[in-house]
Each structure stands twice: as structure tokens, then as C-alpha cells.
N, C-alpha and C positions, 0 to 999 in steps of 0.2 A: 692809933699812932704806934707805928713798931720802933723800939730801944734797939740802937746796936751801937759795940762799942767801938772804939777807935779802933783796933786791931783787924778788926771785921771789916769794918770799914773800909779800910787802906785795901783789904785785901780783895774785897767786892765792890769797890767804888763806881766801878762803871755797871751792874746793875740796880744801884744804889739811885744813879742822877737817874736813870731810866723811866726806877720807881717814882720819885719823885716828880720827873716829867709828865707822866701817866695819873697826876694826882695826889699822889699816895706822901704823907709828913712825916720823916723819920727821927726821929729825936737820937743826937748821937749825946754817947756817953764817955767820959775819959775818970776812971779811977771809980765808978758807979756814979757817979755823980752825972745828972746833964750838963753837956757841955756847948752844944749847938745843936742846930736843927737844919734839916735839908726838907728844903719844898717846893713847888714850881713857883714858876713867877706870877704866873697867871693861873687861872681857872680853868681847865683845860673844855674846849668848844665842848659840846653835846654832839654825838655822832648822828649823822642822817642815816635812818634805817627805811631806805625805799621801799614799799609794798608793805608796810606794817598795818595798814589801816584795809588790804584787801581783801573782800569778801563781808567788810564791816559797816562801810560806806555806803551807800547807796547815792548818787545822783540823780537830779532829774533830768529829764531829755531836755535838751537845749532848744525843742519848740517851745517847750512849757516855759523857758529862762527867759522866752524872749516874748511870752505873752503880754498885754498891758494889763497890767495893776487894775483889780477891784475899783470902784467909784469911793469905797467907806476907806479903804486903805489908802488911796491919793488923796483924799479930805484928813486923814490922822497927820499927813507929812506936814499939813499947814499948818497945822495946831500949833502952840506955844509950848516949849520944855514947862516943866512944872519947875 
């Protein structure tokens, strides 16, 4: 959590709620003392990073996805949860 004080404040405010929106709790101060705090509202989403998982993944061919199930593995579906 970054301390900045009122003066600072005033004078960077608008990268200030930025920070804030981006996450980031700023604890303001007036005479060293805290005096309030700026933070977002929310939790800001998780960003999608497309192709992160490429070259790591492997899939099976969609003949294999579309085979029928083993006789032992379609007899486990019946079974009862424990």
C-alpha cells in the first residue's frame, strides 16, 4: 500500500484514481497522519492472455473424442458416489 500525502495528491490525482482503478490501495495522509484511502470498487477482472497454454497443451484428435467409452469405464458411470 503506497502513503501519499494530501498535497501530492491534489497534485496527481488523476494518476492517483488510475492507480487505484488498476488495483493498486493508496493510503492518503494529511499532517502524517492517515487520513483516507483510495481503492477501486471492485476487484479488478483477470486479463485473458490468448495462446498462453501454446505449445503446452496437447489435444486428442476428435476421432479418438468421439470413440465409445471402454465396457469397465461405462459400468464405473453406474456405480453409486461413495
Amino acid at each position: 500500500m503506497r502513503t501519499v500525502n494530501v498535497h501530492e495528491a491534489k497534485t496527481h490525482f488523476s494518476r492517483l484514481i488510475d492507480a487505484a482503478h488498476a488495483g493498486e490501495t493508496i493510503l492518503l495522509a494529511k499532517g502524517g497522519k492517515p487520513w483516507a484511502r483510495l481503492m477501486p470498487l471492485e476487484s479488478p477482472e483477470p486479463q485473458r492472455q490468448p495462446g498462453i497454454l501454446a505449445g503446452r497443451l496437447t489435444l486428442p484428435s476428435p476421432e479418438s473424442l468421439l470413440e465409445p467409452l471402454p465396457e469397465e469405464e461405462l459400468a464405473a458411470l453406474e456405480l453409486p458416489l461413495p
